[in-house]
N, C-alpha and C positions, 0 to 999 in steps of 0.2 A: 214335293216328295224328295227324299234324300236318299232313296236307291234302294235297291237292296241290298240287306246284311243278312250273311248266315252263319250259324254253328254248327258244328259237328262232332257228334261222342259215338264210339265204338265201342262194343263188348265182343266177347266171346261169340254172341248169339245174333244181334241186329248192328244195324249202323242208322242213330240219327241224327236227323237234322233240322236245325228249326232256321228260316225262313220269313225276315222280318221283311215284308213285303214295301213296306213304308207309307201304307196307306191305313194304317188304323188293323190292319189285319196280320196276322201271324199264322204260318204254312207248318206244320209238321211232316219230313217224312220219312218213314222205316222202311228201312230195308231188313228182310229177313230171309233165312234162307229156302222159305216159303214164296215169296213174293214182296211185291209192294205195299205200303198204306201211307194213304195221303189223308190229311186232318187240316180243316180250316178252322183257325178261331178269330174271334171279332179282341182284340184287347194287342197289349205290348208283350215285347220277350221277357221271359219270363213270368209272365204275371197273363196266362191264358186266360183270356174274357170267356165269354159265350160262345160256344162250339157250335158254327155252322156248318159242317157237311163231312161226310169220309168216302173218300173211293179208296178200293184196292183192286190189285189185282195179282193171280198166283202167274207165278214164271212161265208157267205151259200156256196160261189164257193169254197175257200178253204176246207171247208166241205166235200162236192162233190167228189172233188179234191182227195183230202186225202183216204177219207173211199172207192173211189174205181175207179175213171176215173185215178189215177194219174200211169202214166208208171212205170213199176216195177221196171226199173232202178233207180229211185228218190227213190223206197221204203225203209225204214229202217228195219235191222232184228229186231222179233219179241220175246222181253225180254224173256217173259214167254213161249218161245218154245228152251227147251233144246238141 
């Protein structure tokens, strides 16, 4: 595996980015000012294979998410707790 490589283009409207994982798979993701979307594809940059899966999520559900519906297992330890 040679790492990951990513790009990045901005408009007016979204910011994306694609996400060359370096395993045969390629990451897309938007930012909008809705929220997130994340896209997997099976193929190389530029040249999107077969599109395995999409999550998103809007800014308020990640919110949500985060400050306290999200399973503790996801959670990350807390800097400023020695």
């Amino acid at each position: 595996m040679a790492g990951i490589i990513y790009t990045e283009t901005r408009s007016a409207t979204d910011s994306r980015t694609e996400i060359d994982i370096g395993d045969g798979r390629l990451m897309t993701i938007t930012i909008t000012h809705e929220g997130i979307i994340m896209d997997v594809f099976a193929g190389m940059p530029g040249l999107k294979g077969d599109h395995l899966g999409t999550a998103g999520m809007m800014f308020d559900e990640w919110a949500d998410w985060v400050g306290g519906l999200m399973p503790r297992a996801y959670q990350m330890p807390d800097p400023t707790v020695a």
